[in-house]
C-alpha positions in Angstrom: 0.0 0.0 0.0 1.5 3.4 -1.0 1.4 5.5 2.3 1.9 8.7 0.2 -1.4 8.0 -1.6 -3.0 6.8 1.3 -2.0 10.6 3.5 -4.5 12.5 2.2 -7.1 10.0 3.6 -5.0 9.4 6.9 -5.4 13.4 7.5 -8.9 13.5 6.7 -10.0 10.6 9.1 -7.7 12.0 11.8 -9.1 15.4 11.5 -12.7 14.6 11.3 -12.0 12.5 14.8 -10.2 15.7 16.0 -13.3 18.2 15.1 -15.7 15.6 16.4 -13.9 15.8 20.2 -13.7 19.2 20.2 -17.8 19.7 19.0 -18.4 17.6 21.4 -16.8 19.5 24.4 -18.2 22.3 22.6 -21.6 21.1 23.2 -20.6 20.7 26.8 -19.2 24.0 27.4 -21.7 25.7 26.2 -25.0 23.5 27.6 -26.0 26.7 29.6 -26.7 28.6 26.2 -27.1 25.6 23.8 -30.0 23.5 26.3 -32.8 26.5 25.9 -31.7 27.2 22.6 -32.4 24.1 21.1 -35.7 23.3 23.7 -36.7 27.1 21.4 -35.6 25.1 18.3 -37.9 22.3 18.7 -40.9 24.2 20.4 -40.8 26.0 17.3 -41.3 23.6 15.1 -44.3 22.1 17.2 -45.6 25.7 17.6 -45.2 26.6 13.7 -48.3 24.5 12.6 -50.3 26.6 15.3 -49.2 30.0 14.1 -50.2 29.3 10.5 -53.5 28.4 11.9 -54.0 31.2 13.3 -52.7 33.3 10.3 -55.2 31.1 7.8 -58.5 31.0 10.2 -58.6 34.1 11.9 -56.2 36.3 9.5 -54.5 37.7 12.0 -50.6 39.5 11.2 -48.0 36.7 12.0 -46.8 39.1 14.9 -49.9 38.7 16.8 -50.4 35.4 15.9 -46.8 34.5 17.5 -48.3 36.6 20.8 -51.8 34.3 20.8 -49.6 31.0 20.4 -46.4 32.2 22.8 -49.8 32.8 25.8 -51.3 29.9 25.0 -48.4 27.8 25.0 -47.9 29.4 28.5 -50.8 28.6 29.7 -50.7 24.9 28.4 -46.9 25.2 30.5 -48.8 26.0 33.4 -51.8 23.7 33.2 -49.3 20.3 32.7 -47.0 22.0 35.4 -49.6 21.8 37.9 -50.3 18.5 37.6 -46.6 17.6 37.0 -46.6 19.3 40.7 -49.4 17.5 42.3 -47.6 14.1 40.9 -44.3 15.2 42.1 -45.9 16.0 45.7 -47.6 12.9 45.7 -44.2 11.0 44.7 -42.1 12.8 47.6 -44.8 11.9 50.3 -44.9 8.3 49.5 -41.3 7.9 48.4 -40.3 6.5 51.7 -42.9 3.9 52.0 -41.7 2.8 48.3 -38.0 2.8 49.2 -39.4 0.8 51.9 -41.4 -1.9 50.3 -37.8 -2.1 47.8 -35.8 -2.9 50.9 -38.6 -5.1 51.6 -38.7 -7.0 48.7 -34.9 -7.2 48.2 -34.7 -9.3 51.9 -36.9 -11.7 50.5 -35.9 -12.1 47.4 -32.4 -12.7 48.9 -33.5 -15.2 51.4 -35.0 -16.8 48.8 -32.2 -17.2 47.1 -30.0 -18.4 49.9 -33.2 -21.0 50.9 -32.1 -22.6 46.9 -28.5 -22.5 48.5 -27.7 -19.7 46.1 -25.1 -17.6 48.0 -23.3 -14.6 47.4 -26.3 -12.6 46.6 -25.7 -8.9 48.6 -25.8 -7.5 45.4 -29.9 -7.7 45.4 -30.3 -6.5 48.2 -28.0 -3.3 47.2 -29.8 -3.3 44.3 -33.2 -2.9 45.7 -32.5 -0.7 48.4 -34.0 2.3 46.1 -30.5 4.7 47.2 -30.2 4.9 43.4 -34.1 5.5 42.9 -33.9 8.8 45.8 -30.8 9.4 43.6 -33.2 9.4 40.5 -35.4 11.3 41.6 -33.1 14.1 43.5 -31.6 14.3 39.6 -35.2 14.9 37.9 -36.3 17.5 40.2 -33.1 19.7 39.9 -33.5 19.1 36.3 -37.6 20.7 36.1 -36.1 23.1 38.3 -33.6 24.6 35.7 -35.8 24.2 32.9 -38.4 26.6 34.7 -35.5 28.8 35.7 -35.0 29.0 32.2 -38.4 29.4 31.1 -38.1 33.6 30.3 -35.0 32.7 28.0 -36.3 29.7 26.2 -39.8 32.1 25.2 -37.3 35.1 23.8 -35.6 32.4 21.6 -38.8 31.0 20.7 -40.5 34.2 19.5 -37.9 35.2 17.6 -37.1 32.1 15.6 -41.1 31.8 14.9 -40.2 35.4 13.9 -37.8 34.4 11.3 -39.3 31.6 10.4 -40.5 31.2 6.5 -44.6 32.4 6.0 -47.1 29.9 4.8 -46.1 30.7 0.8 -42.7 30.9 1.3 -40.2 28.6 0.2 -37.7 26.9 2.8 -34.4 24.9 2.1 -34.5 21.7 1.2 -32.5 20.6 4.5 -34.3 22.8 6.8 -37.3 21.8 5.7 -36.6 18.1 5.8 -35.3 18.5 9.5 -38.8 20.6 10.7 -41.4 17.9 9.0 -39.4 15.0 9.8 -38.7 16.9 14.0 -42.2 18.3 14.2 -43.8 14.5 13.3 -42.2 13.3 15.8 -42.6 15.7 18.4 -46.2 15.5 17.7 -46.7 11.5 17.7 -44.7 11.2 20.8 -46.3 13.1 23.1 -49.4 12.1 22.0 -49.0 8.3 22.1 -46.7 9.2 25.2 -50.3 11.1 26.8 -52.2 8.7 26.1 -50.0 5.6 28.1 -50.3 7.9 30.9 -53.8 8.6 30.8 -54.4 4.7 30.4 -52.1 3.4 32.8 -53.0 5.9 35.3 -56.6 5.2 34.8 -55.9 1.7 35.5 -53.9 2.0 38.5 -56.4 4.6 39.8 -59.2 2.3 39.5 -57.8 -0.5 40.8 -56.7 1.5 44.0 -53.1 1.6 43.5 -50.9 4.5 45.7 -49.4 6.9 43.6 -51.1 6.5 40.6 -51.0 9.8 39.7 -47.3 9.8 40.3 -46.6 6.3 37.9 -48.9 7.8 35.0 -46.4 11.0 35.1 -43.3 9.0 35.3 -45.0 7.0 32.6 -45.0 10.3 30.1 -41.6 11.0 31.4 -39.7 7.9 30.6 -41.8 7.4 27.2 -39.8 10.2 25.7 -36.6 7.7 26.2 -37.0 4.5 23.4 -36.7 1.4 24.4 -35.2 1.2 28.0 -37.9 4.1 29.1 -41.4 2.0 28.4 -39.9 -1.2 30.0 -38.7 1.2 33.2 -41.9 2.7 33.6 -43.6 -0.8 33.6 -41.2 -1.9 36.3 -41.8 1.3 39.1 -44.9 0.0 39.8 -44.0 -3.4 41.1 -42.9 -3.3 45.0 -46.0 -1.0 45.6 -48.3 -3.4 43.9 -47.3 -6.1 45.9 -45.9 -4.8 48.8 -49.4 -3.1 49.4 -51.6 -5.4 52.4 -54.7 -4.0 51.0 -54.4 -5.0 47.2 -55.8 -8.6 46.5 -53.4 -10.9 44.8 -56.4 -10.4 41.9 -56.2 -6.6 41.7 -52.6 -7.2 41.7 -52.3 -8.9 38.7 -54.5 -6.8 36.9 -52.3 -4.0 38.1 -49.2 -5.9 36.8 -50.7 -7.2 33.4 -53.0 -4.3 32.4 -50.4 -1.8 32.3 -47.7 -4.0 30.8 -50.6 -4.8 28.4 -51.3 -1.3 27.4 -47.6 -0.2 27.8 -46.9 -3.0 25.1 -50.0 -2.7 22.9 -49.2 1.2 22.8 -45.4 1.1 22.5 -44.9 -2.0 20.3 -48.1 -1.8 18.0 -49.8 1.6 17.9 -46.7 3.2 17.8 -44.9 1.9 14.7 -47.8 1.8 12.7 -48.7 5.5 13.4 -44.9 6.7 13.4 -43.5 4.5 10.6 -40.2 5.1 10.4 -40.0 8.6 9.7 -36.8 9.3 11.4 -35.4 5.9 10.4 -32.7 5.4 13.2 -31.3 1.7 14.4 -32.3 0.8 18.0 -28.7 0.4 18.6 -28.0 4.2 17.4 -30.3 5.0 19.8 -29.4 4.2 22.6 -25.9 5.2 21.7 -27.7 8.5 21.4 -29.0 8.2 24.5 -25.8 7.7 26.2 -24.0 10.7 24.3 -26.7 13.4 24.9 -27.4 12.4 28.5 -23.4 12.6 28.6 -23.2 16.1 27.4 -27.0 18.1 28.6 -28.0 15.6 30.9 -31.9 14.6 31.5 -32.5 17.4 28.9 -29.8 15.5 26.5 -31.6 12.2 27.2 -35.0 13.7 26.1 -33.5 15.1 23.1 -31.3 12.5 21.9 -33.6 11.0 19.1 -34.7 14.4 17.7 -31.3 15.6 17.7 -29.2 12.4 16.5 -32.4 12.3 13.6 -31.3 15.8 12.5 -27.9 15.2 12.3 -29.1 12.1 10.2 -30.8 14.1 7.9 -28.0 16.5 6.9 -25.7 13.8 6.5 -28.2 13.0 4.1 -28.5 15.9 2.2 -24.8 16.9 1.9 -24.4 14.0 -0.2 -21.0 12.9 0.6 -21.2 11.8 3.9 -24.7 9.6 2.8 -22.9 6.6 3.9 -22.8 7.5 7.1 -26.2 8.1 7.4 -27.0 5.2 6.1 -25.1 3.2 8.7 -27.0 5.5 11.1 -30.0 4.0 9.6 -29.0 0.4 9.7 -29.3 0.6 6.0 -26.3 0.4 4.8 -25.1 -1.4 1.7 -22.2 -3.7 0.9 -19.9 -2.6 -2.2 -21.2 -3.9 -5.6 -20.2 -6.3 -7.8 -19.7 -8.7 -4.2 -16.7 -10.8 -4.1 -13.1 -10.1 -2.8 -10.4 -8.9 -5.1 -8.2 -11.0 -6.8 
């Protein structure tokens, strides 16, 4: 192999690993401007659709129509975070009965264990002792905290990119535009289908007479924004209530178990891939790579945007052309070489 030949190459690869460490602790430095700025970014694409609304039904200017969306988006803010509050209220009183019932269930899930003359088995009982759960949730609420702290920052961004956003017979770049339909699609679908697990499993666990109910169904909208590992953690928080509580039947307790992991799987595994399709077209395992890198870099916020934002970056390496391959591998649609075979 010539290595003079080969240089060129050598220098690109080396420099494109260079620039991508030093984005990324770009990204990092900068999460205190970057985090509300792109929160702006994605609110207004959701809220776009609303403001040309507004401009088509009522004919009002696009300034005033930014105004009517910007108070009741607001308003909507307020309404979810008073529930968000009463569920986060209800969480923190019965947190310590929960731990509780963990500890609970770790002791006897160890002593069965050592009753099969399986030893060596501490680590459940760490596991279960719900350190990591106060941890968790410790984490979450300094994390709602700062977003609301940085509510009055994330609406100037936001009124001034709907501002400069394209009107209703304007054209928009091809990239840009690709980014907002495929972005505001999925924004859309996900809190929807994400709502409406809550409202069912919530309902459920209501009915049945579950303790925090109100708390599960929020954690269930929560963790729905994170694929794969979010659903199946949601399912699980239930558990040590359900059947560390004396006054749930073992009957209402399997309903409590099965109906929720039905709708949780019913919603998540079947609604949800026939109404989403695969409009963002990521692999599950660049996902949760995604997951890992955002959640790295912004945190909660990171983890929450880490399929919106690893999409996007998708869909530019799309459209510059060059760098297709890569998307395509981000896809998990990659293609081997023609003409197959290995060279003589």
């Amino acid at each position: 192999m010539d290595l003079d030949r080969q240089a060129p190459r050598i220098s690109a690869i080396c420099l494109t690993i260079l620039a991508a460490f030093a984005t990324g602790a770009a990204l990092f430095w900068l999460r205190p401007v970057l985090v509300p700025f792109v929160l702006a970014v994605f609110l207004s694409i959701a809220a776009e659709p609303m403001v040309g609304v507004l401009m088509r039904s009522l004919r009002l200017p696009r300034g005033v129509a930014i105004v009517v969306t910007l108070v009741l988006g607001v308003a909507l803010v307020l309404l979810v975070a008073t529930v968000v509050t009463a569920a986060l209220v209800q969480l923190r009183d019965g947190l310590d009965a929960y731990l509780e019932k963990l500890r609970e269930a770790g002791e006897r899930i160890e002593a069965g264990l050592a009753r099969l003359g399986i030893t060596g088995t501490a680590w459940v009982d760490e596991l279960l002792t719900g350190e990591w759960l106060g941890a968790a949730l410790q984490a979450l609420l300094r994390e709602l905290v700062s977003l609301l702290s940085q509510l009055a920052i994330v609406l100037i961004f936001l009124f001034f990119l709907l501002s400069s956003h394209s009107g209703p017979g304007e054209v928009v770049a091809g990239t840009w535009l690709s980014i907002r339909r495929g972005i505001a699609q999925y924004i859309t679908l996900k809190v929807a289908i994400s709502l409406l697990t809550a409202v069912v499993v919530g309902t459920t666990l209501g009915v049945l007479g579950v303790p925090l109910a109100l708390a599960f169904a929020f954690l269930v909208f929560v963790l729905n924004f994170i694929p794969n590992v979010g659903s199946i953690i949601a399912t699980l928080l239930p558990l040590p209530v359900v059947l560390g509580t004396d006054s749930i039947s073992t009957t209402t307790a399997v309903l409590a178990i099965a109906l929720p992991s039905v709708a949780q799987f019913g919603i998540g595994q079947i609604l949800e891939p026939k109404i989403m399709g695969r409009s963002l077209d990521l692999h599950p395992v660049v996902v949760l790579l995604g997951l890992m890198f955002w959640g790295m870099l912004w945190g909660l916020v990171g983890v929450f945007l880490a399929v919106p934002m690893t999409a996007a970056i998708k869909i530019v390496l799309v459209e510059l052309g060059y760098t297709k391959p890569v998307a395509d591998l981000l896809g998990g649609t990659s293609q081997p070489p023609r003409g197959g075979g290995a060279s003589p």
